[in-house]
N, C-alpha and C positions, 0 to 999 in steps of 0.2 A: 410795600408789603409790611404788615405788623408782624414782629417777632415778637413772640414773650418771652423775656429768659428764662431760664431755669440753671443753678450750680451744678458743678460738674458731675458731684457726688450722686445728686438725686439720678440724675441720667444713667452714671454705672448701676447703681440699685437697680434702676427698670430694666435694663437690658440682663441682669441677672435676675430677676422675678419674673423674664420672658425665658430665659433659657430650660429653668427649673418649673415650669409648669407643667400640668399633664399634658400628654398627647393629643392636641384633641381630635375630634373623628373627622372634619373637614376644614379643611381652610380655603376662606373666599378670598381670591383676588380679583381687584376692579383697576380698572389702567385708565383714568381718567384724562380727557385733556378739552377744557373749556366745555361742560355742559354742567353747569352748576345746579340748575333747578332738577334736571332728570337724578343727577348725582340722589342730590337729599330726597326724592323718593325711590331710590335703588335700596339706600342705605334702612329706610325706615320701614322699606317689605323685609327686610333682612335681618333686622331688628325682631320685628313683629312675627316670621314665618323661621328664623332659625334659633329661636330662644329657648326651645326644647333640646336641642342637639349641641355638645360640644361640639363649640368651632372657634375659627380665628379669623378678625377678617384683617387685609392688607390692602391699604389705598396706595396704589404710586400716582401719584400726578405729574403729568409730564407739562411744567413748567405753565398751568393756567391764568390765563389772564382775561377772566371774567369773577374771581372770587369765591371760585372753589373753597378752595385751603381756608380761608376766611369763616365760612358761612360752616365749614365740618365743623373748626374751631369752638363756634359760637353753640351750634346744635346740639352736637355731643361732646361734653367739656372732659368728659371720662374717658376719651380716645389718649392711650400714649402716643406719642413721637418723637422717632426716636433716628438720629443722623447713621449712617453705614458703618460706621465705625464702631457705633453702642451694639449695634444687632450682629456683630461677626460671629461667624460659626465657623468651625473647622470643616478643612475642605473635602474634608471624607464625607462629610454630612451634607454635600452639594448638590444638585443634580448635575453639574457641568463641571464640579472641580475646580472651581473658580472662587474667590474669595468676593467677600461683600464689598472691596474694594479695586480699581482697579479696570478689570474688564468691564462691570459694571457700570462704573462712572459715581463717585459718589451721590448721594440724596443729599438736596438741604435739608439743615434742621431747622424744624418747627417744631417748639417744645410749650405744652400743654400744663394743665396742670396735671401731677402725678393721678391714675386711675385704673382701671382693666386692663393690662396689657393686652388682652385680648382682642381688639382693635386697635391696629396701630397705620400713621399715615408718614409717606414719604414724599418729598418733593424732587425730582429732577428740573436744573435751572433754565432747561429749555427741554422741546419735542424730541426726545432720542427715537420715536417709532413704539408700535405695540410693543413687536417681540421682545424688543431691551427691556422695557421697563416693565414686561410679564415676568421674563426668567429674573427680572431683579427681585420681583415678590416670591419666584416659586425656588429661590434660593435660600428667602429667610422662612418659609412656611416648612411648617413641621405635621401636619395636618397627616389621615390615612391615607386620604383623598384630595383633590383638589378641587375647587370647582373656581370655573373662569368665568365671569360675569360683568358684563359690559353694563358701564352707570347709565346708559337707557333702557334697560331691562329691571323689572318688579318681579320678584319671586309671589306666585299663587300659593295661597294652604295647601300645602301638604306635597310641594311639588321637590323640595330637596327631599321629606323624606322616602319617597315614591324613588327616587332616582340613586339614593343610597341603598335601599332593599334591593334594588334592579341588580346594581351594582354586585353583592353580596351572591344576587341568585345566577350570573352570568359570568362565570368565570373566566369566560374568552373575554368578555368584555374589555376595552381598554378606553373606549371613551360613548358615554352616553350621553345623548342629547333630547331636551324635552321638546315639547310640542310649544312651539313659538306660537302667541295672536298679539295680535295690535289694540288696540283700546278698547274697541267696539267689540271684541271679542271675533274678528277677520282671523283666519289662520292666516299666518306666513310662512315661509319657506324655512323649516326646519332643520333640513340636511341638502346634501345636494353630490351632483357624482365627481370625479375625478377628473380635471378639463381634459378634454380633446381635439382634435381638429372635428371631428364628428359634431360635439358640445358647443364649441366655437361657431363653426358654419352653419346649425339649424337650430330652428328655433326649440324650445326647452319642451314647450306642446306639441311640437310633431314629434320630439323623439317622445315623450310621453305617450303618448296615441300609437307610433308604430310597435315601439319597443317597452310596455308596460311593465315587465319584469326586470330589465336591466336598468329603465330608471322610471322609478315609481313616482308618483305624482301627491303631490300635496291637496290635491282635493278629496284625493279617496280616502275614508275612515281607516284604519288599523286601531285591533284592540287587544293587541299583541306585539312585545317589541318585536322591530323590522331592522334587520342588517342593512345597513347603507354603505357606502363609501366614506361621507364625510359628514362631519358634523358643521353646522352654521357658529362661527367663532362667540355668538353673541352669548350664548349662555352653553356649556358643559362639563361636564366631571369626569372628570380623570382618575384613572388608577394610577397609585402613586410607583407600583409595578414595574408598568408601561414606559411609567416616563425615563425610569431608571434606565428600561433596558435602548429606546433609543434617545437618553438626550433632550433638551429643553428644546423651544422655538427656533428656529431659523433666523437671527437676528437681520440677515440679510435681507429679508422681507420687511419693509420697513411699516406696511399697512395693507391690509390683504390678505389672504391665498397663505397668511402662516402657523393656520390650524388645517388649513386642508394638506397642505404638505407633511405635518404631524401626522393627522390619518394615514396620509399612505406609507409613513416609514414606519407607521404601528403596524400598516397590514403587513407589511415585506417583514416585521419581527413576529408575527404571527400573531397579533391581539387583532380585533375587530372594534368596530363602530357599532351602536345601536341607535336607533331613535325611538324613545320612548313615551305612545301617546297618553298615559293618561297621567303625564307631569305636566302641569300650562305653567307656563312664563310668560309674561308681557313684554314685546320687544318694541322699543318706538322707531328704530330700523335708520342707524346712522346720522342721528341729531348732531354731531361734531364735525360731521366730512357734510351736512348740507349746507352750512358755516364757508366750506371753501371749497365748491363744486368742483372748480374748474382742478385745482391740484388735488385733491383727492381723488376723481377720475383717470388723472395722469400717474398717480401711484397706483390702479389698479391696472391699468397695462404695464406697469412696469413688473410689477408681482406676478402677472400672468406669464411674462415675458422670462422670468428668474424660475417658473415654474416650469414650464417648458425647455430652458437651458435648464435644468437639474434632473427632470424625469424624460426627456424625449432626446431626440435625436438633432442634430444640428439642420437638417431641409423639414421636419418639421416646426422647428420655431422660425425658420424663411417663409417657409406658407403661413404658419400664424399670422407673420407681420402683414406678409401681401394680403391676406383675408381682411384683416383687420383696418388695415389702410381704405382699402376698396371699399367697406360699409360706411368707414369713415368721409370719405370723397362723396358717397350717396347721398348719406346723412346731410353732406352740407350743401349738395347741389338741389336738395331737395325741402330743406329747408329754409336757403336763399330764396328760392321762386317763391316759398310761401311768405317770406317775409317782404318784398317787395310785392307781391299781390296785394296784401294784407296793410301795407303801408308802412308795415313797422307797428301797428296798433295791436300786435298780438305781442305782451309781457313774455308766455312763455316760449313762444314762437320765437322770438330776439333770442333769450337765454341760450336756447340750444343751439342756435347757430352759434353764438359767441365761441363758447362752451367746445364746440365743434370744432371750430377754426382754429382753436389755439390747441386742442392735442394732435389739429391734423399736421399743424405746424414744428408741434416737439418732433412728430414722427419725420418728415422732410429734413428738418437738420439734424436728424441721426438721433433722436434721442438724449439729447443731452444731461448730463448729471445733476448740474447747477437749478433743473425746473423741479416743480414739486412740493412736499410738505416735509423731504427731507434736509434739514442747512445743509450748505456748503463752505469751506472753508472760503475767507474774504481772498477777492478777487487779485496778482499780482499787480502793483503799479509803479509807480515814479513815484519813487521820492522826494522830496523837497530838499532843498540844499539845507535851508533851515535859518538864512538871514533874508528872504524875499518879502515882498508887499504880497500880500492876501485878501480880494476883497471876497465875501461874500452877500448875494444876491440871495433874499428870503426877504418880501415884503412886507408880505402877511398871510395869514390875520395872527390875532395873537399867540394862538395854541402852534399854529407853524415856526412862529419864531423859535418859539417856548423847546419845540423836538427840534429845533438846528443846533440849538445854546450846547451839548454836549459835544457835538462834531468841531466847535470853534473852540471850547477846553480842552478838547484832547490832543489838538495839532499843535494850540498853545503850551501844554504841559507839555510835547515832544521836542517841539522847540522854540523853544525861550526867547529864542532871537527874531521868530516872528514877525512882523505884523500885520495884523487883520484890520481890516476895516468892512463895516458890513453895511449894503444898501436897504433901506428899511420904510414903510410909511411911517410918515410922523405922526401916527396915533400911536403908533407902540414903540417911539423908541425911546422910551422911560426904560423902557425893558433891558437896553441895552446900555444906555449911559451908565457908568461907575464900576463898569464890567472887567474886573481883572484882563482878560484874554481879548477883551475888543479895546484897539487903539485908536479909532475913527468912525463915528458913525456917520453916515450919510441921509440925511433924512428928506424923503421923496413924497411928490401928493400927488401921487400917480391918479388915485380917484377923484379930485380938484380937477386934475388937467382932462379926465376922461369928459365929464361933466359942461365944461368950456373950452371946446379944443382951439377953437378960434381967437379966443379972447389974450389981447395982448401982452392980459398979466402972466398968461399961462405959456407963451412963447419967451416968455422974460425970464421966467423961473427954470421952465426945462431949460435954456441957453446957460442959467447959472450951474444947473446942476452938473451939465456937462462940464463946463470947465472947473468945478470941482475935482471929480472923476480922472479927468483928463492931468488935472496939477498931481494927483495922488500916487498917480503912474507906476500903479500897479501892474506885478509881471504876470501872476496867478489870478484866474477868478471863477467860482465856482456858481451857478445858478442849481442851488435846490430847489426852486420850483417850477421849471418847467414847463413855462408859458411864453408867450410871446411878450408881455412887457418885461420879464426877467429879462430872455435873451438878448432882448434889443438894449436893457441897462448892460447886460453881456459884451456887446459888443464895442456900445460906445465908452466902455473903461477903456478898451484900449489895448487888454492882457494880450501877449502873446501866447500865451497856456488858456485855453477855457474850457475847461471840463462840468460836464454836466450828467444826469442819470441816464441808464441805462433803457428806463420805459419812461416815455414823456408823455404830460395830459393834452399838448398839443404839438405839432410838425413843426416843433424848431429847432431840429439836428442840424441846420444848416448856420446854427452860432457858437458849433463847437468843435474845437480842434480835438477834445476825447470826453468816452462816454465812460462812463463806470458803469458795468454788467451787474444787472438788480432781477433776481431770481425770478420773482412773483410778486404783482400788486399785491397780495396780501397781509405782505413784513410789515410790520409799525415804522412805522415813519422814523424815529427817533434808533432802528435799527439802518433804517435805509441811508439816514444822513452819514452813522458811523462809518459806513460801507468806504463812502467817498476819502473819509475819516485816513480808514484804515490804508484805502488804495494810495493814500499821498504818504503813506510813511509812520503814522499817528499808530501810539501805541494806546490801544482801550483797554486799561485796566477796570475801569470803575465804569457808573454813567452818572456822574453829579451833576448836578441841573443849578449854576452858581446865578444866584440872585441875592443883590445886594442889600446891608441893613437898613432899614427906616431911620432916613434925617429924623431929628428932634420934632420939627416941625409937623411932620407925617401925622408922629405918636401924639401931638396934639390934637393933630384933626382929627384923629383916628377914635380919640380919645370922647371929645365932643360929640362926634356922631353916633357912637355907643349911649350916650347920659341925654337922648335925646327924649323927652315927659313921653308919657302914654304906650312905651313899646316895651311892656311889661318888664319884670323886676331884673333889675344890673346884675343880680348875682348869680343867676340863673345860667346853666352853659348854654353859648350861640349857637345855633344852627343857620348856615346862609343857604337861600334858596335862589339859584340865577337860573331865572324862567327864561330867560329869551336865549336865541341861539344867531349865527350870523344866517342859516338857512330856516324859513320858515318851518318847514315841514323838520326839522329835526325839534320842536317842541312840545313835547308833550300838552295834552291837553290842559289848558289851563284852569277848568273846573277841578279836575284833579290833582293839580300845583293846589288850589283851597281846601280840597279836604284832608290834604296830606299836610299842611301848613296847623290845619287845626289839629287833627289829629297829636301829630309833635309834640305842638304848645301843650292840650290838653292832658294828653296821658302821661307824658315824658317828663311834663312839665321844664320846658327848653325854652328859649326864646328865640323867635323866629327874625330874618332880618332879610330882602328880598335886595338883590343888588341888578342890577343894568343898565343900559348905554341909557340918553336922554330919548333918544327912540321908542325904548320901549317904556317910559314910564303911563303910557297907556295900556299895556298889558299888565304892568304889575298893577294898576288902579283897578284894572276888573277882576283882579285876583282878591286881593285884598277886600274890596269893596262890602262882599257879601261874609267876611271872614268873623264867625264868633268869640275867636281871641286875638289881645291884641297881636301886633307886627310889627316891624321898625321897614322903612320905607326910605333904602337909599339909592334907589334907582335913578342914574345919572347925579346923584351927589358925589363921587368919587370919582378923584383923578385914579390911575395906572397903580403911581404908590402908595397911594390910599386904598384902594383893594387889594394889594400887598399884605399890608399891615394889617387891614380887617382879617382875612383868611388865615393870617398868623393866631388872629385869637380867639379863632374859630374850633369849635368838637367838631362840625361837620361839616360839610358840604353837598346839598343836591343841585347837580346839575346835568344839563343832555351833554350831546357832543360840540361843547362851546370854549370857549379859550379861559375861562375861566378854573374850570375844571381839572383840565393839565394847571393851569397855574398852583390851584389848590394842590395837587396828586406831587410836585415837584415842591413845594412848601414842609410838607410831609403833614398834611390835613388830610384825616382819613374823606374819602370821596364814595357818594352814591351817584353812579355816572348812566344814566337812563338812554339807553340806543331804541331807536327805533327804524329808518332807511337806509341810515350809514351803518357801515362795516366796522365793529371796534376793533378787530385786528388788524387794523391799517391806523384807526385815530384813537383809540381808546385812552384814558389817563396811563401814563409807561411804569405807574408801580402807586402800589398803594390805594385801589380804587376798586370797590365792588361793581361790578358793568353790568347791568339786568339789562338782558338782551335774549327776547323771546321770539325769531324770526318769522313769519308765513315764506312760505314757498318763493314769493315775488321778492324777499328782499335779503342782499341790499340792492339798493338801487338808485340811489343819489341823486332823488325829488329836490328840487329846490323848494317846492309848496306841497297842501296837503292833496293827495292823490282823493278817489272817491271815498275807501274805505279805511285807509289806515291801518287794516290789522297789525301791523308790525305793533304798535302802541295802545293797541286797545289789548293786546292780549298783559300787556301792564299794568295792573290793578293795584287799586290805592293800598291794597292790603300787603301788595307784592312788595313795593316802595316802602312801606311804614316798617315792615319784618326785616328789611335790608337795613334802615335806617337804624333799627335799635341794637340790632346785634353790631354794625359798627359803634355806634354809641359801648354800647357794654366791653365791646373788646378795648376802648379805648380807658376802661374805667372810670367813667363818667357818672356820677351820679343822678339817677332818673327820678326820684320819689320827689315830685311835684312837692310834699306837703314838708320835705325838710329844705333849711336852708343850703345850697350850693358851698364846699368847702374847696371848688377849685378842682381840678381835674389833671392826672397826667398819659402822654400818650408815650411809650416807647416807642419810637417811629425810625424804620433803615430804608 
């Protein structure tokens, strides 16, 4: 993550030129968390449709790792930001009588340059849920009104101020909501009733069709505001009134059902709902929860479940569940038969059984706390005595190693007395040699022996490795990757401790004497490894990712390979482009690796430099090939440390989901990290990496090659990449004017 500093002084000034400003008539809050592209066109209807009206807007970001926070940075340079502490108010002036510390949970600071207080952005260091990080904005808003606005939603002409005059003219009013559509101009579901067993059990069109007065329907016009029950959380205004008289969100609701639960404790206070049709908002209808179907699903039965414990009776939330169980068991018996008729060749067909299987599953063992998109505190374990042998199993590829390297500094910083020793393929154990915290490497050619299983050299080597292993006589060993050649390296160490994760990518529980409980596929890897980290005893205070300096020798090579003729001017800042990936289908097209290469050089005036294995240096040759400026072409010239060292003297780096790119993001080289079937909240760069990831429906879905169509990467446009690239560029202070000379560049990188 780039931080800009900013002195302490400047920071008291802003939060006193926020406190002393007028009142203004509304304040926006948006609770963003990983939808960066919908974010900057939220922001820029809000710009364009609230620029007549005093207002205030307030970003919380609940800990983004797609390059949110980055990309505001870059957009609107006039945004203040400002840490919990700058922005305290007295607690008389709260909604909840809570201070901006504390309950809340501090904001990091992101500090900008001084500009408007009037938009200001805060960062939470991980997902505290909506509610938290709404009431943490509608504690610092001073606004008349509020309005709550979801970063995939676009405000229409004239639709805030339609719903402020509404406001003024309805004095019961306590929250009003506009007429939602979707891009094409589709209406969507606006408001909606109060759950019931009635709601629950039938479908929303029969009760519409029998019951048309108690729950009105979203296809019939109104040209008149309509009392409803409940407003849709995605865009509405609030009287500031209302909120006083019951109380901020329901923090307990972590995602969900905690603007519907508002409505009904505004009705029981006597303010009502409106839904108001001739305000349009554009909703694109949960771009952040399609990101992670499966737990976001599981937070909405949970929230249904906190809603019915709160307003119903206790054998009403037992028939909820039995209701709810029952469709679910449907769903999946009916689903099964279509995916085994179907062969499994129906994409969407697969999903929802998965999808299925696994909340019917949280439901059968009770619901557990631990699943979802809520954390949980790390899991109790055994500690270490703190003088044992340690091996650790992580073979590869490079970027897996790259998220282990923290779990083995952390158990090392706890105890000193240690040692580790780690099993590893000898393509990346450059990685490892010189490593403060690794006392042993072990280096394996697991894919050599897969290759020649027969061949006598490869019975000679496994037989050595083993009595390696075997002399090392380790008591501990841990397999982070979760396959059958880990376990089998698992077993023949020899440990009598062998602990492994809690969800495996294959059925080899039977090489472990304990598993460490791991919430959701969806954690980043480099959280998942700490887990294990954390369950032996390891205290994580930091996440340093320790990679050691470039021998002399390196900096020579490193040095040559930059002053190589024809790959435009030495003084220029580098930009490295690592087109290939270890999965085919995670590489962007390679026509557009060229026009984004020329692009760069051309306008930025950069020097471009294209790095990978000896493999692919027929993919960078068709890159390059047809390229109008020049390139530097070190594809398979570079050992492990030598792309070390390059990345170090690196402005930039574009890369997909390849090991390169963790390498760069852990260097602290800002990263353009391009997803397209993989999921980057399980592999993305773990800090410091803008991640353009524009998903269709079908993905992720972990292609080894390219499928028919590819949308996940076609909705990627060169223009998308080249806008990513310059604003990290700029953020890093990099000089872009082609026509002057390069005077060197600096990055403050944490």
């Amino acid at each position: 993550m780039v931080r800009l500093r900013r002195p302490r002084p400047e920071r008291e000034a802003a939060a006193e030129t926020i406190n002393h400003m007028p009142i203004p008539e509304v304040s926006i809050i948006i609770v963003n968390w990983n939808t960066r592209g919908e974010l900057l066109r939220c922001l820029a209807s809000v710009r364009q449709c609230a620029a007549a009206i005093p207002h205030e807007l307030l970003v919380v970001d609940n800990g983004s790792t797609d390059g949110s926070v980055e990309a505001i940075l870059a957009t609107y340079p006039e945004t203040t930001f400002l840490s919990a502490s700058d922005a305290s108010l007295p607690s008389d002036e709260r909604c909840d009588g809570s201070t901006a510390e504390g309950k809340r949970g501090p904001a990091e600071k992101l500090q900008g340059s001084p500009g408007s207080p009037s938009w200001r952005l805060y960062r939470n260091n991980h997902n505290v849920g909506f509610a938290r990080a709404f009431n943490f904005g509608l504690a610092l808003a001073r606004g008349r009104s509020i309005l709550a606005l979801n970063p995939d939603c676009e405000l229409r002409a004239g639709a805030l101020e339609r719903l402020l005059q509404a406001l003024e003219a309805l004095p019961d009013a306590g929250i009003l909501t506009p007429t939602l559509v979707d891009q094409e101009g589709r209406q969507r579901h606006s408001y909606s009733s109060f759950p019931t067993l009635l709601t629950e059990g039938f479908s929303k069109a029969i009760l519409q069709w029998l019951l048309p007065r108690r729950y009105p329907s979203k296809r019939r016009r109104y040209h008149a505001p309509l009392a409803v029950d409940s407003a849709i959380g995605a865009c509405m205004l609030v009287r500031r009134q209302a909120i006083e008289a019951v109380g901020p969100l329901d923090e307990a609701f972590f995602l969900y059902l905690e603007e519907t639960d508002w409505c009904y404790r505004m009705r029981q206070a006597g303010w009502r709902c409106y839904y108001l049709p001739d305000a349009v908002v554009m909703h694109g209808v949960g771009q952040a929860a399609r990101r992670v179907p499966v737990q976001s699903r599981l937070e909405f039965f949970r929230s249904r479940y906190r809603y019915f414990e709160k307003h119903a009776s206790a054998p009403a939330r037992q028939a909820l569940i039995l209701l709810l169980l029952l469709r679910l068991a449907l769903g999946v018996a009916a689903q099964g038969i279509g995916t085994f008729a179907t062969v499994g060749l129906v994409p969407r067909l697969r999903r929802r059984l998965s999808r299925n299987v696994s909340l019917l599953a949280w439901h059968l063992r009770g619901c557990p706390a631990g699943w979802g998109l809520r954390p949980e505190p790390p899991p109790a374990g055994r500690a270490l005595r703190g003088d044992e042998r340690l091996l650790v199993v992580k073979l590869g590829s490079l970027g897996d190693v790259l998220h282990a390297l923290p779990a083995a500094a952390a158990l090392k910083r706890t105890y000193p007395a240690l040692r580790i020793a780690w099993a590893v393929e000898a393509a990346h154990a450059a990685l490892l040699q010189g490593q403060d915290c690794i006392d042993e490497v072990f280096c394996l050619e697991t894919r050599a022996w897969r290759r020649r299983p027969l061949a006598r050299r490869t019975w000679a080597a496994v037989a050595a490795s083993c009595r390696r292993l075997a002399a090392w006589q380790c008591e501990v060993a841990l397999d982070l990757q979760g396959l059958y050649k880990s376990a089998l390296v698992l077993r023949l160490s020899g440990a009598a401790r062998r602990i492994g994760l809690g969800r495996l990518r294959e059925p080899v529980g039977w090489a472990y004497t304990e598993r460490v409980p791991m919430p959701t596929w969806n954690e980043h890897a480099v959280d998942r490894y700490l887990r294990v980290a954390t369950y032996l005893g390891a205290k994580v205070e930091e996440v340093p990712f320790p990679l050691p300096e470039a021998a002399p020798a390196t900096n020579e090579a490193t040095t040559r390979l930059l002053a190589t003729p024809g790959a435009g001017n030495p003084d220029r800042p580098l930009v490295i482009l690592h087109v290939g990936a270890g999965k085919a289908a995670n590489i962007w097209f390679p026509e557009r690796y060229r026009q984004l290469a020329d692009r760069l050089a051309r306008e930025l005036g950069v020097r471009i430099a294209f790095t990978g294995s000896a493999a692919e240096r027929g993919l960078v040759a068709s890159i390059r090939r047809p390229m109008q400026q020049p390139s530097l072409d070190l594809s398979g010239a570079t050992s492990l440390p030598e792309l070390v060292n390059l990345l170090r003297h690196a402005a930039l780096c574009v890369a997909g989901d390849t090991g390169p790119a963790h390498l760069a993001a852990a260097l602290g080289c800002p990263v353009v990290s391009i997803f397209g079937p993989a999921n980057p909240q399980r592999t993305a760069p773990y800090r410091g990496a803008t991640v353009l990831y524009d998903p269709p429906p079908c993905s992720p879905c972990y292609r080894r090659t390219y499928c028919s169509h590819m949308t996940c990467f076609q909705r990627l446009t060169v223009e998308t990449v080249f806008t990513a690239c310059r604003e990290r560029l700029l953020l890093g202070n990099v000089q872009l004017d082609a026509n002057l000379p390069h005077q060197g560049h600096h990055l403050d990188r944490a």
